[in-house]
N, C-alpha and C positions, 0 to 999 in steps of 0.2 A: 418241464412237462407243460406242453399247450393244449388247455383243458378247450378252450372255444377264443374265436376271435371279433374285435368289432372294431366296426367304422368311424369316425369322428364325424359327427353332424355341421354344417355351417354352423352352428349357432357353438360349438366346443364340445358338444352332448356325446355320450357314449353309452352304449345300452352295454349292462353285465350278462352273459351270456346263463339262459335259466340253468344249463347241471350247477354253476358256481352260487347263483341265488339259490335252489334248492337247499345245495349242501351245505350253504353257512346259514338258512335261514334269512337270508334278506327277504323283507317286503317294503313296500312302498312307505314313505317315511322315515326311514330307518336311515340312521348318520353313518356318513364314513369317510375316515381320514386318510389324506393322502400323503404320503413320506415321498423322498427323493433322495435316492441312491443312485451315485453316478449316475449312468444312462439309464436308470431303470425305476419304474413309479410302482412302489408300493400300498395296496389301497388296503386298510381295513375296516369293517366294521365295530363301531362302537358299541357302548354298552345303550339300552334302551329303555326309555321308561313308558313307554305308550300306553295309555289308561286302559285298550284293548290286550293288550298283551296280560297287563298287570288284573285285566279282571278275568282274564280266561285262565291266569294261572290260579284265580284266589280259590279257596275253601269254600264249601257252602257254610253257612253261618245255622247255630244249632237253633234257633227261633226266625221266624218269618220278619222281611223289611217291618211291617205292619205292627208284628208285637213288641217291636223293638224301638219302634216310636212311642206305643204308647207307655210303656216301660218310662220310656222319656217324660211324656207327658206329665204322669205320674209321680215321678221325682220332680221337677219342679214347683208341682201342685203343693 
């Protein structure tokens, strides 16, 4: 199945065609490894720890940044 195709740049570069960025979720940043099978290059993506990814996934927190320093504060006092 050929989902999109692309070019090799002078410099080696290849751009991933966006339906395949979309549907795996690739953004910029994001690792990915390349395997070698006979005549044919397997790319994946890796697992990610991106401090953006990691705070848009977090929870809000049940007190405010604010009272949660002074909380701090407080205990060392």
């Amino acid at each position: 199945m050929i989902v999109g195709t692309s070019i090799i740049s002078e410099k080696g570069q290849i751009t991933i065609p966006k339906e395949i960025r979309d549907k795996l979720g690739i953004v910029q940043g994001d690792r990915l490894v390349f395997d070698l099978k006979g005549n044919e290059i397997i790319i994946k993506k890796t697992g990610t720890n991106k401090v953006s990814k990691i705070l848009k996934e977090q929870k809000s927190w049940k007190i405010s940044s604010v009272e949660f320093q002074r909380k701090l504060r407080d205990e060392w006092e």
